[in-house]
Chimera marker file (.cmm) of the C-alpha trace (Angstrom):
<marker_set name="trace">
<marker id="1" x="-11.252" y="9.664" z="-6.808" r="1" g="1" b="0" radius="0.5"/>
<marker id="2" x="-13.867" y="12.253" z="-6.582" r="1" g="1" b="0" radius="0.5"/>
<marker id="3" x="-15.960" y="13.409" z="-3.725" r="1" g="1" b="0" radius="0.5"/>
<marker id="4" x="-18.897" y="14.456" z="-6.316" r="1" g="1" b="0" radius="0.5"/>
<marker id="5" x="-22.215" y="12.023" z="-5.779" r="1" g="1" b="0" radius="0.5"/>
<marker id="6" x="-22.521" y="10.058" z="-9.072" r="1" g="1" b="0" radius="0.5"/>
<marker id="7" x="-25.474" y="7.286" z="-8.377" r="1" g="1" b="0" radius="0.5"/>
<marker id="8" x="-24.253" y="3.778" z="-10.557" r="1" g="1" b="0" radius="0.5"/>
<marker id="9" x="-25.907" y="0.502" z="-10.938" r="1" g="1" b="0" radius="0.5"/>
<marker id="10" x="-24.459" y="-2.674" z="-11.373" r="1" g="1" b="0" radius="0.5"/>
<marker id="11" x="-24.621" y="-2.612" z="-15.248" r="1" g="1" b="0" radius="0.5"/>
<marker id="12" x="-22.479" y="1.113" z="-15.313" r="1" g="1" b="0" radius="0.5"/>
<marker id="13" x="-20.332" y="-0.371" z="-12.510" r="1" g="1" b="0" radius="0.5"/>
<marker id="14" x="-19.718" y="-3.312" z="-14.714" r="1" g="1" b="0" radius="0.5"/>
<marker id="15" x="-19.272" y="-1.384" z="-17.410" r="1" g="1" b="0" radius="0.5"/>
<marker id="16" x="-16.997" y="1.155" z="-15.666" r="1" g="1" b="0" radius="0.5"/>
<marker id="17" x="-14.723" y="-1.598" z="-13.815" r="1" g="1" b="0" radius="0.5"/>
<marker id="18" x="-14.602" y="-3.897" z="-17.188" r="1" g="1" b="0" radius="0.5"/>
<marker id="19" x="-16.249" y="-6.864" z="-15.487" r="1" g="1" b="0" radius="0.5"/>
<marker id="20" x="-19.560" y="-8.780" z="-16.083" r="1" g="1" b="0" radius="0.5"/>
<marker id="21" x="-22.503" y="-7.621" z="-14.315" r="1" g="1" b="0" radius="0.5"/>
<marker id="22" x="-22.547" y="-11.158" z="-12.774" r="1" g="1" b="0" radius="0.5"/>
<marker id="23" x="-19.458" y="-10.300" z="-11.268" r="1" g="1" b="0" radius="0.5"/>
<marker id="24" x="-20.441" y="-7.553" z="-9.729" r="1" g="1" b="0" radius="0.5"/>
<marker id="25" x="-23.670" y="-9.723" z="-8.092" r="1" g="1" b="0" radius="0.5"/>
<marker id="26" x="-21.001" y="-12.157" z="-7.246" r="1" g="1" b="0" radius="0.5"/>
<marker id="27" x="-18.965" y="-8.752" z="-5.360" r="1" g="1" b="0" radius="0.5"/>
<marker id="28" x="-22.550" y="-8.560" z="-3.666" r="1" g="1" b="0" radius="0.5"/>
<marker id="29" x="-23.309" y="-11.829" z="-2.580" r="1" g="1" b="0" radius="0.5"/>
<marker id="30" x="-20.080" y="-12.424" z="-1.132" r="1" g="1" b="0" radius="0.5"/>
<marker id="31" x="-18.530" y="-11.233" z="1.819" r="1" g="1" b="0" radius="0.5"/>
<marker id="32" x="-16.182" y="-8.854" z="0.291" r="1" g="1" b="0" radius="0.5"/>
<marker id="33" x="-16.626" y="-5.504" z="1.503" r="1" g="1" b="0" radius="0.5"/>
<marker id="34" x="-18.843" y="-4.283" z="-1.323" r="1" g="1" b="0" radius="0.5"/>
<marker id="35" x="-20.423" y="-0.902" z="-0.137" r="1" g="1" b="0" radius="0.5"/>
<marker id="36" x="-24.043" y="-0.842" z="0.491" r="1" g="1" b="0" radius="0.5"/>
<marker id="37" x="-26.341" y="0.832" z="-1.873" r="1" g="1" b="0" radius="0.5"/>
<marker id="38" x="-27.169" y="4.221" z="-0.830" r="1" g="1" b="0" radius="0.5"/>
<marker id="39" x="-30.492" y="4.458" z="-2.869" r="1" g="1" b="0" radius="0.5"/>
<marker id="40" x="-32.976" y="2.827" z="-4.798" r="1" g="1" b="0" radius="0.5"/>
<marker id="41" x="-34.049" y="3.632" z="-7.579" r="1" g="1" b="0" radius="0.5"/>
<marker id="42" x="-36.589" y="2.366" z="-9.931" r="1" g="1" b="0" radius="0.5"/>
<marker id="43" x="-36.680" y="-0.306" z="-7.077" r="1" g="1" b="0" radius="0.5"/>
<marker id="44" x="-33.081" y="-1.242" z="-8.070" r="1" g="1" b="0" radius="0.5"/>
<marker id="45" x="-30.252" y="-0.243" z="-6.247" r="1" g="1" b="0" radius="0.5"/>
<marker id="46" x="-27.754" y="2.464" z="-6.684" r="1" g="1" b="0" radius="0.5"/>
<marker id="47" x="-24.447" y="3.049" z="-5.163" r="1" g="1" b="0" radius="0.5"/>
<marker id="48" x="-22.480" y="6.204" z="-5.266" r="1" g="1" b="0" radius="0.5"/>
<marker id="49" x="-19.522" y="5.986" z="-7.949" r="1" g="1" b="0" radius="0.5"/>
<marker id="50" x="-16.664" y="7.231" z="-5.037" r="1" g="1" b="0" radius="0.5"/>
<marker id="51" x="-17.540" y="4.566" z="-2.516" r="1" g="1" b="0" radius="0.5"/>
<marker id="52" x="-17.652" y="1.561" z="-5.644" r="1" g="1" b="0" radius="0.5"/>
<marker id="53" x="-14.302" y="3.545" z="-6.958" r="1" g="1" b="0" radius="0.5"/>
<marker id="54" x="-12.611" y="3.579" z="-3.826" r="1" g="1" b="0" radius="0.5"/>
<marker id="55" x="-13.503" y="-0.367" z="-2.996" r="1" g="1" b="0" radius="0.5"/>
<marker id="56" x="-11.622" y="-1.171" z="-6.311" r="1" g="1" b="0" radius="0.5"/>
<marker id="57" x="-8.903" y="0.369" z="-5.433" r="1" g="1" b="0" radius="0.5"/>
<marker id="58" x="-8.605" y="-0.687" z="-2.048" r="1" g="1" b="0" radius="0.5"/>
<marker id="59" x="-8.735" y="-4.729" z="-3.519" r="1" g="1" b="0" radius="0.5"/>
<marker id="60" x="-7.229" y="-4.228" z="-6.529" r="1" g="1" b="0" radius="0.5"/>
<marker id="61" x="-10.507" y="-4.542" z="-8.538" r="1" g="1" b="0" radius="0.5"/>
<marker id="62" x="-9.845" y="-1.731" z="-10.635" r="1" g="1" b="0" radius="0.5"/>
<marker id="63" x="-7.407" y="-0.695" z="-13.635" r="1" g="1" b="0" radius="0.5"/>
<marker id="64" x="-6.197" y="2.661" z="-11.670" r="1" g="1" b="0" radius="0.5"/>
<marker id="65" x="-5.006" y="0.282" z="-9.020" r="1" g="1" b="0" radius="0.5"/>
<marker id="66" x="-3.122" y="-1.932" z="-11.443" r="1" g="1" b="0" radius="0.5"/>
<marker id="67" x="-1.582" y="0.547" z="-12.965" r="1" g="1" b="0" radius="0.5"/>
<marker id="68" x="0.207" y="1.784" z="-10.109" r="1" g="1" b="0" radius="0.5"/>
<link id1="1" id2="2" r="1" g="1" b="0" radius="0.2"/>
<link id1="2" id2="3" r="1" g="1" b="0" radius="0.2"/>
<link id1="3" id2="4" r="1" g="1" b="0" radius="0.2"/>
<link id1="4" id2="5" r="1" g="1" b="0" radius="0.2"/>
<link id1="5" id2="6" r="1" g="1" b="0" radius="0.2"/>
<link id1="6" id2="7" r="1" g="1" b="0" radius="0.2"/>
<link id1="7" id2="8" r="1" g="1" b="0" radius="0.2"/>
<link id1="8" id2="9" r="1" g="1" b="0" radius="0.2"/>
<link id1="9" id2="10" r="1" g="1" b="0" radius="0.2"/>
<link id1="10" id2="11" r="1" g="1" b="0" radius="0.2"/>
<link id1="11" id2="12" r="1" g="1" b="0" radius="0.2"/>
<link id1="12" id2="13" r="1" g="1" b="0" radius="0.2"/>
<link id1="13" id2="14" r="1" g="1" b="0" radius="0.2"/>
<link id1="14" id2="15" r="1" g="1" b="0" radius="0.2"/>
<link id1="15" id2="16" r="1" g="1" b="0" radius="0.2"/>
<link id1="16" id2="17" r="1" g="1" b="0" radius="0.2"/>
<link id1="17" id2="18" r="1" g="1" b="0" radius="0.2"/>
<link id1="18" id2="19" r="1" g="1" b="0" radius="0.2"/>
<link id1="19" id2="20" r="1" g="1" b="0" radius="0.2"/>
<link id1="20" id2="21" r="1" g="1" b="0" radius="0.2"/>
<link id1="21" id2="22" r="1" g="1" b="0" radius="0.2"/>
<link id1="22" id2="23" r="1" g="1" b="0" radius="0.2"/>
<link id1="23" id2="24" r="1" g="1" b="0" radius="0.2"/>
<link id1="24" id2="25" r="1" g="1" b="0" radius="0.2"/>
<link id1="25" id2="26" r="1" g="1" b="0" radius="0.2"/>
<link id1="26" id2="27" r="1" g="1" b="0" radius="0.2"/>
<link id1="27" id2="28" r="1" g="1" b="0" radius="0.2"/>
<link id1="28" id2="29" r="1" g="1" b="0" radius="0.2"/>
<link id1="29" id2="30" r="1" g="1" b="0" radius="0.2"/>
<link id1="30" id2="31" r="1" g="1" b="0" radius="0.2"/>
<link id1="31" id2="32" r="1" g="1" b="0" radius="0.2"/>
<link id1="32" id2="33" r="1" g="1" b="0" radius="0.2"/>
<link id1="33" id2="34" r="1" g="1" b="0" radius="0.2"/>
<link id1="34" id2="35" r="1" g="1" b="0" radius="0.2"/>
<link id1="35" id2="36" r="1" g="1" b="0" radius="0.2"/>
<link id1="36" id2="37" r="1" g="1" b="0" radius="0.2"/>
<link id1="37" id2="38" r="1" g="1" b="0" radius="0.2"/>
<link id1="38" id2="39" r="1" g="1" b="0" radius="0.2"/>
<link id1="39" id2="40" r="1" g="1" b="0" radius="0.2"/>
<link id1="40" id2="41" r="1" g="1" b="0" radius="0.2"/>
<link id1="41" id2="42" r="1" g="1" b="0" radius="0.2"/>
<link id1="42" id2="43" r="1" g="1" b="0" radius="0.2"/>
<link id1="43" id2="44" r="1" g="1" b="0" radius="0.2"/>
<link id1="44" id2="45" r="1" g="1" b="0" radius="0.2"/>
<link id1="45" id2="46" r="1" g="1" b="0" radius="0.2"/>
<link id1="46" id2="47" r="1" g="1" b="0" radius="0.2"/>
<link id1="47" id2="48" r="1" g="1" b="0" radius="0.2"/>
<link id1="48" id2="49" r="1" g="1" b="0" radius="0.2"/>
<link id1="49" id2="50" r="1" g="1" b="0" radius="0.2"/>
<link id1="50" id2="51" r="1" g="1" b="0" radius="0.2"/>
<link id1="51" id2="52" r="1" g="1" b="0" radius="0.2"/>
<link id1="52" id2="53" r="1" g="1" b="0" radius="0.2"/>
<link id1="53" id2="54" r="1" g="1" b="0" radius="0.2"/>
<link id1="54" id2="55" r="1" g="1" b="0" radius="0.2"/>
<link id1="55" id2="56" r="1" g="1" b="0" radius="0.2"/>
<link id1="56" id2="57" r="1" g="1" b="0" radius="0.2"/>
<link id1="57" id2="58" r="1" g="1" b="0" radius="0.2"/>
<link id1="58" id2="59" r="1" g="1" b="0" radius="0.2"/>
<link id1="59" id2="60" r="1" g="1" b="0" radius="0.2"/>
<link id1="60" id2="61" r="1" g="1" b="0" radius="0.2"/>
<link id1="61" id2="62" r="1" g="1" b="0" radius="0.2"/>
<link id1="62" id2="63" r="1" g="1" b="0" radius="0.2"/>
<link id1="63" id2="64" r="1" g="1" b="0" radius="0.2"/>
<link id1="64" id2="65" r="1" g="1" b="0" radius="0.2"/>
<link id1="65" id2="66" r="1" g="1" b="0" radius="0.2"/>
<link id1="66" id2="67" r="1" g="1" b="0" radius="0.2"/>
<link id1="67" id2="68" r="1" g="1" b="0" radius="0.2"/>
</marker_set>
């Protein structure tokens, strides 16, 4: 995982975790432990890439986690 800030929305988090972008709404509406977005912009919000990464991990969201 990197430490690097890398803002993401939910259509390159979709893209980057191979999941619907409805999925990751669903992530968000639920109580799930889905970081908070750290910015907006263009009145959308952004998330850094490390703290979406490491929540994949953590529940198994994420091919680097399956692969173990």
């Amino acid at each position: 995982m990197s430490t690097e800030v890398t803002p993401v929305g939910t259509v390159e988090i979709a893209a980057r975790l191979g999941v619907t972008r409805s999925a990751v709404d669903q992530w968000r509406a639920r109580d799930l432990g889905f970081p908070s977005p750290r910015w907006e912009v263009g009145g959308r919000p952004a998330w850094n890439w490390a703290d979406v990464e490491a929540w994949a991990v953590e529940t198994g969201r994420s091919a680097r986690h399956q692969s173990r």
